[in-house]
N, C-alpha and C positions, 0 to 999 in steps of 0.2 A: 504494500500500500504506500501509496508515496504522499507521506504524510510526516513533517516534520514541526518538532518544537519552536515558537518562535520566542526567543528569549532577548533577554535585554545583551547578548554577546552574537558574535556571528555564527552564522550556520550556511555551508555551502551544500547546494545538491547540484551536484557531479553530474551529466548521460553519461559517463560511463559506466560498465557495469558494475551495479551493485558497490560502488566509490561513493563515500561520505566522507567528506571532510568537516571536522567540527573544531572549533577555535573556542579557548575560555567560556565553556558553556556554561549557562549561571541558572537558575531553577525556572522553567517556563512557564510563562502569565497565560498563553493561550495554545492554540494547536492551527498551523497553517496546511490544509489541502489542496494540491493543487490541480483534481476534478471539481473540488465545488469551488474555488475561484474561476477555473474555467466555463463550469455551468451560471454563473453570475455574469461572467463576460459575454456570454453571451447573451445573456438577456440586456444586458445594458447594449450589445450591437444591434439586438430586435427594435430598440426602441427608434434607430435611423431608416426603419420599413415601413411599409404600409401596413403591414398585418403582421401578428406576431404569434407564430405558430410553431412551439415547441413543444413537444414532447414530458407530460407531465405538468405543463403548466395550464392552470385555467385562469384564462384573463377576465377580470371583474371590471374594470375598466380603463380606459384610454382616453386622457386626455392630451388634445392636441391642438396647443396654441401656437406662443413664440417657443415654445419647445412640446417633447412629445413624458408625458409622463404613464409608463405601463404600471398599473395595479393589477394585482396577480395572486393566485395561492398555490403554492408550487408542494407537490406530493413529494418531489426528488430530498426535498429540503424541510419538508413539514412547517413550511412558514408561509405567512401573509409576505409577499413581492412589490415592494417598491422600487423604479429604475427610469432614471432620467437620461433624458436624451442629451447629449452636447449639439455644439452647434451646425447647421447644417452645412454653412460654410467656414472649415475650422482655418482654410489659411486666411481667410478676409477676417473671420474673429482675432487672430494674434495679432494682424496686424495693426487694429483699434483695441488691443486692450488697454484699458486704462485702470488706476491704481491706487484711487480716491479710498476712502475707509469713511464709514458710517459707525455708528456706536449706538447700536439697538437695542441694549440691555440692560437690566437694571444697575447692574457694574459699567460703568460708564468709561473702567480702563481698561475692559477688551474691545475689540474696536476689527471690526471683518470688513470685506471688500465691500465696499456699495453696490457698484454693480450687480456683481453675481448676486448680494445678499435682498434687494430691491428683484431681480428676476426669480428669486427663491418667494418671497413674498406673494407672490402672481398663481401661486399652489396651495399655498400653506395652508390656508384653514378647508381648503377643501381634500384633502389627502392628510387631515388631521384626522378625521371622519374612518378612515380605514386602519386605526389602528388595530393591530394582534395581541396576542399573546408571546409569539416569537417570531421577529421583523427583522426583516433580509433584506437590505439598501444598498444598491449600488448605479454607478453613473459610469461614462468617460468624459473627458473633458471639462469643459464647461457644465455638465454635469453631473461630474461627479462632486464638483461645488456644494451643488446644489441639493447633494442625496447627505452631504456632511452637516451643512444647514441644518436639513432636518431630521438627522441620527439625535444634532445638538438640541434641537430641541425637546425631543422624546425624552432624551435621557437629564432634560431637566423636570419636565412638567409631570412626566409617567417615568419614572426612575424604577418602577419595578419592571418594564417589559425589557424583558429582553431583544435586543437590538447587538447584530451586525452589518459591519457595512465595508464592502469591497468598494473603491474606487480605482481606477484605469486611468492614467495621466493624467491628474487633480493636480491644479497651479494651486498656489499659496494663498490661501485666503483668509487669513489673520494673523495677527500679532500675537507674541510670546504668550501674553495673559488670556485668548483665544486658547492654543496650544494647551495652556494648564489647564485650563477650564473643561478642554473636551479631552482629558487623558483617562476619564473613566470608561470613555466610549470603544469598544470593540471592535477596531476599525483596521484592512489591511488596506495601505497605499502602497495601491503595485506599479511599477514603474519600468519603463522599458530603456535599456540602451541609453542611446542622447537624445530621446523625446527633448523639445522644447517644451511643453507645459509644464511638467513640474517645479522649470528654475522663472517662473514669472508668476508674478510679480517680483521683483527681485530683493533681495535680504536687506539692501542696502536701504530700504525704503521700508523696513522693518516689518517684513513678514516673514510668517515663518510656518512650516510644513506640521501637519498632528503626525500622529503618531499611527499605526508603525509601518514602515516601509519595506515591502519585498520588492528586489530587484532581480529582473531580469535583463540579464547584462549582454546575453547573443540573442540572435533569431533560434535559437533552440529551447528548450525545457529548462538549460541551466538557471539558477537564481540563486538568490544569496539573500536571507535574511539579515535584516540590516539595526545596528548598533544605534538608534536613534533617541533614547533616552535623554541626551542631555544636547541635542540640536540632532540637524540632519548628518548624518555618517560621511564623511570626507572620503569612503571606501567603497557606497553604491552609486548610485544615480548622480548625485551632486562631485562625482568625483572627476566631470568631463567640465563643471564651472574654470574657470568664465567663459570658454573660446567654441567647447565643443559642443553645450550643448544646443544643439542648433534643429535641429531631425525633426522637421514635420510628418515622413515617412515612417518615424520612429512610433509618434503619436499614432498614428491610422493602423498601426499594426502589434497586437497583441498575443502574446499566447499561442501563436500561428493562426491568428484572428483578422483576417482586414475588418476594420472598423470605418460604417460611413457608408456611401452608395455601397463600395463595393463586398458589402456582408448581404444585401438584400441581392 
């Protein structure tokens, strides 16, 4: 089974045969699989189709405005299915992202992207209405933002449901006290290669990535659980800053996934 600890130390999975390499392993917070992040990626790439017809999923509803949100109860997963769409044109989105911060919260010194967190708002009390008992959120892009948004909010107002949430290329969408505030949240941010969304908006403008980060570092199954407790790991994803990370191709391709027309 290829199911690995994700700990606060690194963990590499090897394709070669039956090669595990494990570095200062420290006692593990949760368990990362890499079929059921895969079955999550792929509902986050249904959400760039017209119809969203997987296997085991029964979809309750679809809405589709300036983005597409699938509601869903997934047998494979025994959970209510939350999964936002990113954008439909993701290279004209990078190239207007902007990097404003709003402060929506009663703590008035966490402070998230406006943008994204104003296009999160456009959902929220109507896909508040579908909550479970155990909630499976996931996005790419732009979002996967927006599936973090509202992990964030579940896990303040309904702190007893249990919620995960897989994100696909998630740019930075809050600041340090952001970060702390959503650390109780069960969240893998998987990351590919030298994707460009994950290093924008950039650190210098004081955002900063939740937690925890699997990278997938070739076009194959390799990855690496990544060391991100006390910032982002200088060893995964952020380890192509400042020149490399450049890959839009990076972004549209997942898991051995295209993401975006060409998954439909």
């Amino acid at each position: 089974m290829n199911v690995r600890f994700l700990s606060n130390r690194y963990i590499y999975r090897m394709k070669s045969p039956l090669t595990y390499i494990f570095f200062l392993i420290a006692p593990a917070i949760s368990l990362f699989s890499v079929p059921t992040a895969l079955r999550n990626l792929q509902i986050a790439a249904s959400t760039y189709c017209d119809k969203t017809t997987i296997p085991g999923l029964t979809v309750i509803k679809e809405i589709r405005r300036s983005t597409t949100v699938i509601i869903a109860d997934d047998a494979v997963q025994d959970a209510r299915v939350i999964s936002f769409r990113g954008s439909s044109d993701i290279d004209n989105w990078i190239s207007n992202f902007e990097a404003r911060y709003a402060e929506p919260y009663p703590d008035k010194s966490i402070k998230v992207h406006k943008g994204l967190y104003n296009e999160y708002l456009e959902y929220k009390d109507e896909i508040m209405e579908y909550l479970a008992p155990n909630m499976v959120i996931s996005g790419h892009s732009s979002g996967s933002a927006l599936s973090m948004f509202f992990a964030y909010d579940i896990h303040k107002a309904k702190p007893s449901t249990n919620v995960t949430v897989y994100t696909f290329g998630k740019p930075r969408i809050g600041n340090d006290r952001f970060v702390e505030a959503a650390k109780g949240i069960n969240h893998y941010r998987i990351t590919h290669r030298d994707d460009i969304v994950p290093h924008v908006p950039e650190e210098f403008l004081g955002y900063r990535h939740t937690r925890s980060e699997v990278w997938f570092y070739d076009n194959t199954d390799n990855y690496r659980v990544c060391d991100d407790d006390g910032g982002e790991d200088p060893h995964c994803s952020n380890s192509c800053a400042p020149t490399k990370c450049t890959s839009i191709d990076d972004h549209k391709y997942y898991m051995g996934t295209n993401i975006g027309g060409d998954y439909c």
